[in-house]
PyMOL commands that place a pseudoatom at each C-alpha (Angstrom):
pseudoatom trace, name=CA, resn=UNK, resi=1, chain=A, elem=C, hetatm=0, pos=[0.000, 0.000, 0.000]
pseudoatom trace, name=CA, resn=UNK, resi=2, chain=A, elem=C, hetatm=0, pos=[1.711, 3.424, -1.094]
pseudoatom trace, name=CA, resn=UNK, resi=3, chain=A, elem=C, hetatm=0, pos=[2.098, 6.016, 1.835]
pseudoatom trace, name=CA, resn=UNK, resi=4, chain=A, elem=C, hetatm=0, pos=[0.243, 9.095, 1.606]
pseudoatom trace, name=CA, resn=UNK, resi=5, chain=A, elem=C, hetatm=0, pos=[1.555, 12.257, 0.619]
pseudoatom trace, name=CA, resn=UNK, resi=6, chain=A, elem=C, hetatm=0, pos=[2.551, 13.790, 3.654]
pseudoatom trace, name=CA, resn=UNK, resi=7, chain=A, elem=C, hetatm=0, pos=[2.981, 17.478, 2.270]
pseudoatom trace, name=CA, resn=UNK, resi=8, chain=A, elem=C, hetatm=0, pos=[-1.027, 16.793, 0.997]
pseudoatom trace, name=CA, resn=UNK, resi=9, chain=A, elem=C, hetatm=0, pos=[-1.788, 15.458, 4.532]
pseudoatom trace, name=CA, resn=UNK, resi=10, chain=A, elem=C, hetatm=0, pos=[-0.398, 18.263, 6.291]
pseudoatom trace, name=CA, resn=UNK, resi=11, chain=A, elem=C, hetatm=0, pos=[-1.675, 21.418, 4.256]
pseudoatom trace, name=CA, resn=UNK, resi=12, chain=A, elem=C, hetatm=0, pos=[-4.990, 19.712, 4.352]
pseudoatom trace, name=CA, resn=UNK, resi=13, chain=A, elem=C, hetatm=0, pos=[-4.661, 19.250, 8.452]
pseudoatom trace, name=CA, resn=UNK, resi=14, chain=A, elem=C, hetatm=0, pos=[-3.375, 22.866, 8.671]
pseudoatom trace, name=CA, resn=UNK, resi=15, chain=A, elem=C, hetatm=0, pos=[-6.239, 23.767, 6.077]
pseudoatom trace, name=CA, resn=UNK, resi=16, chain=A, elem=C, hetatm=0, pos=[-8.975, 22.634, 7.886]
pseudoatom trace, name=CA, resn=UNK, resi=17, chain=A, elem=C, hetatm=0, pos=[-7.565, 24.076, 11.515]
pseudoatom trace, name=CA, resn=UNK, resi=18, chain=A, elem=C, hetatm=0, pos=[-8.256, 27.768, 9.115]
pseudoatom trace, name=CA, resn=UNK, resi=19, chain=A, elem=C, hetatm=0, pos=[-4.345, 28.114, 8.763]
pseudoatom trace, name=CA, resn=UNK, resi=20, chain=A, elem=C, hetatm=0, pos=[-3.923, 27.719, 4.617]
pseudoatom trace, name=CA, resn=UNK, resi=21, chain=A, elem=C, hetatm=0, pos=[-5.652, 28.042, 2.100]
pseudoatom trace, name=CA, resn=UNK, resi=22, chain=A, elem=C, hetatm=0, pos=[-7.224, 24.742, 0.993]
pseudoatom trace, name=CA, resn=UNK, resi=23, chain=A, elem=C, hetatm=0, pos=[-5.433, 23.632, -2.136]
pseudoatom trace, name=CA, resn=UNK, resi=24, chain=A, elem=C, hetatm=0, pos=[-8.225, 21.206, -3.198]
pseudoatom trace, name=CA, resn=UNK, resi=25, chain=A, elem=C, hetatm=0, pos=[-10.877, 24.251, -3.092]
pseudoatom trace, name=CA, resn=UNK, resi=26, chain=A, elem=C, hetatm=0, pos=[-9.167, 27.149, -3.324]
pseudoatom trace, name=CA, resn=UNK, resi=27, chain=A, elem=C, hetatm=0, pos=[-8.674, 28.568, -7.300]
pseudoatom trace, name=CA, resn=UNK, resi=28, chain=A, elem=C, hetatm=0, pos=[-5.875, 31.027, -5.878]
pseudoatom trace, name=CA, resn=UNK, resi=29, chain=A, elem=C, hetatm=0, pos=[-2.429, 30.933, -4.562]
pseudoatom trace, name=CA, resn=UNK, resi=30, chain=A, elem=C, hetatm=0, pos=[-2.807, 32.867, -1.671]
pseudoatom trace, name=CA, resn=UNK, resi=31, chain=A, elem=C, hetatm=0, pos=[0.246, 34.564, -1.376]
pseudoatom trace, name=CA, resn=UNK, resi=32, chain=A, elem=C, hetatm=0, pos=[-1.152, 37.894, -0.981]
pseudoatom trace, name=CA, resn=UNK, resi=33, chain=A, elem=C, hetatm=0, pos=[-4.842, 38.094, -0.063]
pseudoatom trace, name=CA, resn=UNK, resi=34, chain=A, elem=C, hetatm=0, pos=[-7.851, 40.638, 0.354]
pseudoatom trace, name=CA, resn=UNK, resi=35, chain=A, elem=C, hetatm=0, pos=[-8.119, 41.423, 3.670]
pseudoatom trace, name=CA, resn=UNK, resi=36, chain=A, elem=C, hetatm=0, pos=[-10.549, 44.346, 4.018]
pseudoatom trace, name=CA, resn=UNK, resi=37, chain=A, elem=C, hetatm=0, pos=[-12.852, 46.283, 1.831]
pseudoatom trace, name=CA, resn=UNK, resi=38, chain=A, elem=C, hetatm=0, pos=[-14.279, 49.504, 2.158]
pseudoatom trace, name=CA, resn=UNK, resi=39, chain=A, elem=C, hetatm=0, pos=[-16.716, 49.485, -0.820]
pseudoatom trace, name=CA, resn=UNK, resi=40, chain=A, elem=C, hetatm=0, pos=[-20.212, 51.580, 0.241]
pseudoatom trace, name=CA, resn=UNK, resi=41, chain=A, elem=C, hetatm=0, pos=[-18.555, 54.547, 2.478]
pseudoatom trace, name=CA, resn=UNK, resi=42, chain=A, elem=C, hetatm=0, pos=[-21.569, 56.603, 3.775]
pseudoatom trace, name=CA, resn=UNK, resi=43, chain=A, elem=C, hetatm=0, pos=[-23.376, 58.788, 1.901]
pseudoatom trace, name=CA, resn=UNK, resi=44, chain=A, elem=C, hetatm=0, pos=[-23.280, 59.286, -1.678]
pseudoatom trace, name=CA, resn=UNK, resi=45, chain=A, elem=C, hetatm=0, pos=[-19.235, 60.083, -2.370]
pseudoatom trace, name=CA, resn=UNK, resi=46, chain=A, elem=C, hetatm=0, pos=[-17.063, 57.186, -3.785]
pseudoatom trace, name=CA, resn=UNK, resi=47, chain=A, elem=C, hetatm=0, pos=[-14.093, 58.386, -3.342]
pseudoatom trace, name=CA, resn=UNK, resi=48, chain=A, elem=C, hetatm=0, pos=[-13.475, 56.821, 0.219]
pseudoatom trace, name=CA, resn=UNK, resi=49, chain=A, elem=C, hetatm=0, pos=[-13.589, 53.378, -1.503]
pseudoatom trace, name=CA, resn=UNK, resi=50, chain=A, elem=C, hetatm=0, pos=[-10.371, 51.204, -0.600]
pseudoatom trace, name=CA, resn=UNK, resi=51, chain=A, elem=C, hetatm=0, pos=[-9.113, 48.146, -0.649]
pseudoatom trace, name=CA, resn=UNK, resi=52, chain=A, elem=C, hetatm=0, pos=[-6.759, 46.030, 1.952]
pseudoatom trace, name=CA, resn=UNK, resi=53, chain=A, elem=C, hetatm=0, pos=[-4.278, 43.380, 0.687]
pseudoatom trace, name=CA, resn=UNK, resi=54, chain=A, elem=C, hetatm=0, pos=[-2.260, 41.223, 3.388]
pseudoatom trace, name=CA, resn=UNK, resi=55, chain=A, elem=C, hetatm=0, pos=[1.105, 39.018, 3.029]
pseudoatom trace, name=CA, resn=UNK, resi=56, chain=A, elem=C, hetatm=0, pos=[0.060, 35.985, 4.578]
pseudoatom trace, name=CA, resn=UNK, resi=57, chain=A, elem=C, hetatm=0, pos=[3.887, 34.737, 3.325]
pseudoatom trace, name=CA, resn=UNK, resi=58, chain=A, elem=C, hetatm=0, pos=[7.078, 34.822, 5.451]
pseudoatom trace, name=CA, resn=UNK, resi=59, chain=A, elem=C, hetatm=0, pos=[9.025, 36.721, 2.874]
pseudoatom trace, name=CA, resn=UNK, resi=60, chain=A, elem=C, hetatm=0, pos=[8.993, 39.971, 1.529]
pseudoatom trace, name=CA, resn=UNK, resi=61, chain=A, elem=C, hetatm=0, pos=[6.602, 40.022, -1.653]
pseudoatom trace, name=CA, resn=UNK, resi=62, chain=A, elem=C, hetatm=0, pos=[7.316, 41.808, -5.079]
pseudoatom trace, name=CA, resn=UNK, resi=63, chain=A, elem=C, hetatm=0, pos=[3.979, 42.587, -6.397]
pseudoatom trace, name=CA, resn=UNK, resi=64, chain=A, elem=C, hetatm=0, pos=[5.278, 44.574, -8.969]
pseudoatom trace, name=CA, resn=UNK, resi=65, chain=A, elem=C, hetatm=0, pos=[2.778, 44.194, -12.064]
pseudoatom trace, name=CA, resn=UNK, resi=66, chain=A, elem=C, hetatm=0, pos=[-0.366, 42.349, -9.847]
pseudoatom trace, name=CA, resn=UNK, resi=67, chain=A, elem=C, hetatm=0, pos=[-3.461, 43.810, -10.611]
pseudoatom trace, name=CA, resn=UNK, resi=68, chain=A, elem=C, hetatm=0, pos=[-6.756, 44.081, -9.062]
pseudoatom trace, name=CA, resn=UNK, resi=69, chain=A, elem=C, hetatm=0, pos=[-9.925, 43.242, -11.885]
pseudoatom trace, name=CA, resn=UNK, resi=70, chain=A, elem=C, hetatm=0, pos=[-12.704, 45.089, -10.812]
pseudoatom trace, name=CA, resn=UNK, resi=71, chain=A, elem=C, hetatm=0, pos=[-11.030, 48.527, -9.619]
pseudoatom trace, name=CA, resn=UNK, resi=72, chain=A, elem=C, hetatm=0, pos=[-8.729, 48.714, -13.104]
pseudoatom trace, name=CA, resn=UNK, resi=73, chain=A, elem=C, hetatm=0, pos=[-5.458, 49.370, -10.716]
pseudoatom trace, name=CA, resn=UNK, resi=74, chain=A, elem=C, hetatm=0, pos=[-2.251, 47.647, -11.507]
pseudoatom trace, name=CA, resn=UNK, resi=75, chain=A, elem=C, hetatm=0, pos=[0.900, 48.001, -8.512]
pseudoatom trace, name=CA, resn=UNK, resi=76, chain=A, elem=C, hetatm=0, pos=[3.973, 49.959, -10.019]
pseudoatom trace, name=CA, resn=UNK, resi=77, chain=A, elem=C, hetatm=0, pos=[7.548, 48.235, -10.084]
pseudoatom trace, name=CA, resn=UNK, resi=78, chain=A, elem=C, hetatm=0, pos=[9.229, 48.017, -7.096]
pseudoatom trace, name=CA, resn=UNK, resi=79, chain=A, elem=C, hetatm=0, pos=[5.865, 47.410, -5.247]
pseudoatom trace, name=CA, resn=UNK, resi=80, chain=A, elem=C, hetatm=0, pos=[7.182, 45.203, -1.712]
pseudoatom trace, name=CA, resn=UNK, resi=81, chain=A, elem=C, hetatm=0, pos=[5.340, 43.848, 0.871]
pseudoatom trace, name=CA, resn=UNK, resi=82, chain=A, elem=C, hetatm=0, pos=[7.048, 42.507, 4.315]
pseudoatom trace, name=CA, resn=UNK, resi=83, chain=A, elem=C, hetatm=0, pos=[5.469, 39.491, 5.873]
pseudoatom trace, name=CA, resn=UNK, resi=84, chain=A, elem=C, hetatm=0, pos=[2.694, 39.982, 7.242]
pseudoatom trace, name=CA, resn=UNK, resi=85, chain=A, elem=C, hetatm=0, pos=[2.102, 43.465, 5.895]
pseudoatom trace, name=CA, resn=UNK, resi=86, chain=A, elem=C, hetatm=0, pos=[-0.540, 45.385, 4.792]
pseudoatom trace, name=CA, resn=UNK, resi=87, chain=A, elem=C, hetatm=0, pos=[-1.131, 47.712, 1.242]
pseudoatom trace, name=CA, resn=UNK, resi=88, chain=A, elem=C, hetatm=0, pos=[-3.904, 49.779, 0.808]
pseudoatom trace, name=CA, resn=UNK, resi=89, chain=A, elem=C, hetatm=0, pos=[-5.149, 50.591, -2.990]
pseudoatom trace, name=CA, resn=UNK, resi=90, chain=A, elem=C, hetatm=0, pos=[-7.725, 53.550, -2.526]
pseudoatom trace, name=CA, resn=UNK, resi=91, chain=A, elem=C, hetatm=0, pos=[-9.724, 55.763, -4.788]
pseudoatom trace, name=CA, resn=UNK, resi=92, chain=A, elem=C, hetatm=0, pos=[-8.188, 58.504, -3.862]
pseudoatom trace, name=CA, resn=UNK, resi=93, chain=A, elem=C, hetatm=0, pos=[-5.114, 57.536, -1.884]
pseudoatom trace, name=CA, resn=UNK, resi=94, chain=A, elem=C, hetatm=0, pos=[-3.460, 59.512, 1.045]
pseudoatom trace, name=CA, resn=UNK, resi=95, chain=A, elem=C, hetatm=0, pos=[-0.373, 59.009, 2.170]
pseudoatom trace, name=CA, resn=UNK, resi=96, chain=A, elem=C, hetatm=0, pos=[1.243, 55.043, 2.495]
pseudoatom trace, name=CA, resn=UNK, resi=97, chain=A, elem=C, hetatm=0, pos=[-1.455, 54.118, 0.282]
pseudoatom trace, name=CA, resn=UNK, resi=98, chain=A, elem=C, hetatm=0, pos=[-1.693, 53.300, -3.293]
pseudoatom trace, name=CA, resn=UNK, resi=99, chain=A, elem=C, hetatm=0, pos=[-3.851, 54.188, -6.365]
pseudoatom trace, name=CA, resn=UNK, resi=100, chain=A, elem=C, hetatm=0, pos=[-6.006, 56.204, -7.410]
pseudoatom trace, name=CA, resn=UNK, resi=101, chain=A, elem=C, hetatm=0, pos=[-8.033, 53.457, -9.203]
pseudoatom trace, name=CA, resn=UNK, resi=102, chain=A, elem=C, hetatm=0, pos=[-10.143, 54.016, -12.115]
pseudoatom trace, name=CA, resn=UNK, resi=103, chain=A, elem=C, hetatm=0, pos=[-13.146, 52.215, -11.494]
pseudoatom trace, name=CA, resn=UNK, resi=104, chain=A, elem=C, hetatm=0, pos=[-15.501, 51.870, -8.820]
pseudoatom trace, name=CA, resn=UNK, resi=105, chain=A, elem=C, hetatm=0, pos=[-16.485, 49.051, -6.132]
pseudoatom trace, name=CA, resn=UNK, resi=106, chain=A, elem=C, hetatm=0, pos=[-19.955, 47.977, -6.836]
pseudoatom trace, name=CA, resn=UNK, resi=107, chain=A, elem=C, hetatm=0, pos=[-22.285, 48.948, -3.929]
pseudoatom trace, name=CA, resn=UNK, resi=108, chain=A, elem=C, hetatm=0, pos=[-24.258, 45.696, -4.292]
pseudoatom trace, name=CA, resn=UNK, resi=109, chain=A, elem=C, hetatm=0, pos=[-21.369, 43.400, -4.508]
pseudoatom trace, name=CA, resn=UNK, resi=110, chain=A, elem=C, hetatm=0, pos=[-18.760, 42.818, -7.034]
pseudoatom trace, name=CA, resn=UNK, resi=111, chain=A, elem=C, hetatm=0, pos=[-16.216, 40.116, -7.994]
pseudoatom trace, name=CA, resn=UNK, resi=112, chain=A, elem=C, hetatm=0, pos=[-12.448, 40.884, -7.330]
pseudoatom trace, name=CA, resn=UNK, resi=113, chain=A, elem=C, hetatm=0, pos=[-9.349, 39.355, -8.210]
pseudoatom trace, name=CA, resn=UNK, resi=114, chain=A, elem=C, hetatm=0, pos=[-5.886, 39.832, -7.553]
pseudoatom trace, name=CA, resn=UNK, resi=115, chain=A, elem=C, hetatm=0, pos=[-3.876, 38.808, -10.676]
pseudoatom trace, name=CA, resn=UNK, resi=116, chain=A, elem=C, hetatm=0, pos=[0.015, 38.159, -10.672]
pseudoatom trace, name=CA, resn=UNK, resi=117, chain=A, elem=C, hetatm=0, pos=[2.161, 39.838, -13.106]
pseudoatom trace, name=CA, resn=UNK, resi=118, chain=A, elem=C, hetatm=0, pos=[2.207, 36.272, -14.885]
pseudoatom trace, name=CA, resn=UNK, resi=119, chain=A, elem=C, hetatm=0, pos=[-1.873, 36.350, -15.309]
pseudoatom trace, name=CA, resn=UNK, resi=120, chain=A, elem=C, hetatm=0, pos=[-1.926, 33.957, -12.517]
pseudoatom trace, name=CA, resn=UNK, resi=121, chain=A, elem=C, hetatm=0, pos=[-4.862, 34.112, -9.861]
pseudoatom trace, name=CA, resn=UNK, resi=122, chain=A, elem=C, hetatm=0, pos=[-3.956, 34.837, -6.413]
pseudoatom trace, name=CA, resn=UNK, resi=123, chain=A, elem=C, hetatm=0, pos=[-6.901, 35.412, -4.592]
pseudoatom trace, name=CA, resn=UNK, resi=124, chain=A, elem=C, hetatm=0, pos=[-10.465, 36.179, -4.971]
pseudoatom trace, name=CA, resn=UNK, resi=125, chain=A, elem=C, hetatm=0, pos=[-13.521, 37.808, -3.318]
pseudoatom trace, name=CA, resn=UNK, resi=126, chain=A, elem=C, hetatm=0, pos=[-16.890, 37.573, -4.914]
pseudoatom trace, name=CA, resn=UNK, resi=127, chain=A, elem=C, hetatm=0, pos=[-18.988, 39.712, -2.289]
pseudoatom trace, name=CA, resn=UNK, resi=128, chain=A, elem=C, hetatm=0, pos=[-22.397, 41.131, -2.139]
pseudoatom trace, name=CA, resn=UNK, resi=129, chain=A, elem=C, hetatm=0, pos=[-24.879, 43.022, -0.294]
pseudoatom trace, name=CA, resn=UNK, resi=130, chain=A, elem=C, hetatm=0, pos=[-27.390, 40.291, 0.574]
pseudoatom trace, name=CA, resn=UNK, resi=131, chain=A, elem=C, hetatm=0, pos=[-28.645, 38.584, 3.621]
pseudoatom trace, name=CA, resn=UNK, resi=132, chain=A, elem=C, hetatm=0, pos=[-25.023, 36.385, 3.247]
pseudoatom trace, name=CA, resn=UNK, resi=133, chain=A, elem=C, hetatm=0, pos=[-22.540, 39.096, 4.106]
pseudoatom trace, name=CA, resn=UNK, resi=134, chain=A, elem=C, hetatm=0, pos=[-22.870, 41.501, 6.866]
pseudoatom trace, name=CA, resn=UNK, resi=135, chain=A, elem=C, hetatm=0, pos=[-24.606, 44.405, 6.387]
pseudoatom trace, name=CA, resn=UNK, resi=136, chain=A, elem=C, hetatm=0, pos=[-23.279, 46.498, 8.781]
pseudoatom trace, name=CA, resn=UNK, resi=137, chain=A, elem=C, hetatm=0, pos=[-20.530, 46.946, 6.188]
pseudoatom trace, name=CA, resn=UNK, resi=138, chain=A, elem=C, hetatm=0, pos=[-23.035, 47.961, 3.535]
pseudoatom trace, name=CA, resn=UNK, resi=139, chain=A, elem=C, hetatm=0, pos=[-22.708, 52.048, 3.167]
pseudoatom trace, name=CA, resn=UNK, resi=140, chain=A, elem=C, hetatm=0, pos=[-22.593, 52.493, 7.271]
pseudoatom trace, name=CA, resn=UNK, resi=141, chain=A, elem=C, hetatm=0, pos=[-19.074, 53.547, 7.023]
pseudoatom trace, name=CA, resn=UNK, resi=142, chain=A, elem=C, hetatm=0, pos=[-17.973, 50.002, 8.339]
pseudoatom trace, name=CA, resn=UNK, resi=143, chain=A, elem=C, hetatm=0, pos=[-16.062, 47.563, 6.036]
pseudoatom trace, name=CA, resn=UNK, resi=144, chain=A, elem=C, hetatm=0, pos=[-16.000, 44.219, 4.717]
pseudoatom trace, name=CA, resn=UNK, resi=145, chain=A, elem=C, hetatm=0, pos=[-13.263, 42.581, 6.746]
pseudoatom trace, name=CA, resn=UNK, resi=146, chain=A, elem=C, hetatm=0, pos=[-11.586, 39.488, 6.969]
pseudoatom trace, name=CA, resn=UNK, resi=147, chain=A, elem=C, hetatm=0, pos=[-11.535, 37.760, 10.685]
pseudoatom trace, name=CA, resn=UNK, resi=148, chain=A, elem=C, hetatm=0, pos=[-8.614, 36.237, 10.090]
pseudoatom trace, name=CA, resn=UNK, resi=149, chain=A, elem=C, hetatm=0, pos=[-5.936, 37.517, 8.147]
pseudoatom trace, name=CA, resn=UNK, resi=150, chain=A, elem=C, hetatm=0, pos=[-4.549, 33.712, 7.364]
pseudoatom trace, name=CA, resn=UNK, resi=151, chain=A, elem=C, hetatm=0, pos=[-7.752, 31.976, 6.312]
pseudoatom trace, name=CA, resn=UNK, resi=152, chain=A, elem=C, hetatm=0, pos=[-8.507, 32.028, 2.021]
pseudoatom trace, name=CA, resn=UNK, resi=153, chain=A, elem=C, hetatm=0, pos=[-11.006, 34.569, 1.178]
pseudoatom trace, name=CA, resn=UNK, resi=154, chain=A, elem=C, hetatm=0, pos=[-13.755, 32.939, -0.630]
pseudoatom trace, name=CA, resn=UNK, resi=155, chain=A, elem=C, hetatm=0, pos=[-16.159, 31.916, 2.002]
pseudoatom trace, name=CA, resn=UNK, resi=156, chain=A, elem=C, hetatm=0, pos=[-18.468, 34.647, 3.302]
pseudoatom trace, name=CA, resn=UNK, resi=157, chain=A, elem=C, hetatm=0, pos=[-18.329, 33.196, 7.312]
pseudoatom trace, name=CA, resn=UNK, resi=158, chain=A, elem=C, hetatm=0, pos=[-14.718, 34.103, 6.869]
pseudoatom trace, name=CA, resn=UNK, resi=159, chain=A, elem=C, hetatm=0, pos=[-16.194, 37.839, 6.455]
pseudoatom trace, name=CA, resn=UNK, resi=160, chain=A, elem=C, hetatm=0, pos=[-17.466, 40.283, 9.490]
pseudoatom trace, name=CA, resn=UNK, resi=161, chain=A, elem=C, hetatm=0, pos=[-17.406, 43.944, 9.396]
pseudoatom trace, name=CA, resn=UNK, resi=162, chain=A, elem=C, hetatm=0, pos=[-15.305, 46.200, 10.869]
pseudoatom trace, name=CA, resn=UNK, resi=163, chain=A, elem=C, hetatm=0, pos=[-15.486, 47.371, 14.542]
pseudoatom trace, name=CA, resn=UNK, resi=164, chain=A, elem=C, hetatm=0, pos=[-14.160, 50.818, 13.501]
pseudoatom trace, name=CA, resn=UNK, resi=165, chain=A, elem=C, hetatm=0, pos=[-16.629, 53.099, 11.547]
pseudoatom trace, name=CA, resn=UNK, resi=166, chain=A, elem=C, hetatm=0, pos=[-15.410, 55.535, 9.209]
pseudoatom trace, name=CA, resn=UNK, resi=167, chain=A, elem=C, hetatm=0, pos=[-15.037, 56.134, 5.295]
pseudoatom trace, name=CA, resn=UNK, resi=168, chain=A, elem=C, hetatm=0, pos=[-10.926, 56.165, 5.402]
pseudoatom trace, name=CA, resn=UNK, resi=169, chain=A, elem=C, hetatm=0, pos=[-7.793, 55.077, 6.911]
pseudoatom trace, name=CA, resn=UNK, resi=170, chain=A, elem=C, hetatm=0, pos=[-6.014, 57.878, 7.142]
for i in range(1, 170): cmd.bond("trace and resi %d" % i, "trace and resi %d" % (i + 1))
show_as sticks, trace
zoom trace
């Protein structure tokens, strides 16, 4: 009888403690992930729209090139990010953060993915506004937000909202 592979046995152990990404459901690398959203700030002004990434990696990441589908923003070269870091891609950025972005985050959900510079996917968040996601974070001036930064992004019980209310992070 062959022995199991023990690199398979392990991510799936450390998967299912919420510690990985699961590499038999997961369509994304994981590398860098979304971590927070801020996609209906209050009121009727878009420009307080942001967007968290997170290093869930032990290395410093070059995300030169990676772009975010759905916002139309691509990082510039020389783009790092330390382990266990955060980067900040906002409408209409202040200072630490990057952007401006050219499109907007849809207000009733949208579909975003973080490309390499290869075209490969690295993570995904297909959100919305209905009775599955919180709605707290649905133009109160809370966010979409992750609660926990090392768990794969697709599944909306991964998602809360954010204890801290306002339209920016600056």
């Amino acid at each position: 009888m062959p022995l199991p592979n023990l690199s398979l046995v392990l991510t799936l152990v450390l998967s299912f403690l919420g510690l990985v990404n699961n590499p038999l459901s997961a369509s994304s690398d994981g590398v860098v992930v979304f971590n927070e959203v801020q996609y209906n700030p209050t009121g009727s002004d878009e420009s307080g729209e942001w967007i968290e990434l997170f290093n869930q990696m032990g290395i410093i990441t070059d995300i030169s090139g990676w772009r975010i589908d759905g916002i139309g923003y691509t990082f510039p070269e020389g783009t790092l990010v330390n382990p266990g870091s955060y980067v900040v891609v906002a409408k209409m950025p202040g200072a630490g953060e990057f952007g401006p972005f050219t499109g907007s985050i849809d207000n009733g959900g949208e579909r975003l993915r973080l490309y390499n510079h290869s075209d490969r996917l690295m993570d995904e968040l297909d959100f919305g506004d209905d009775a599955r996601w919180p709605a707290a974070a649905d133009g109160s001036g809370a966010t979409l937000a992750k609660r926990k930064q090392y768990t794969a992004s697709g599944r909306t019980d991964r998602w809360t909202y954010s204890s801290q209310i306002s339209d920016t992070l600056s």
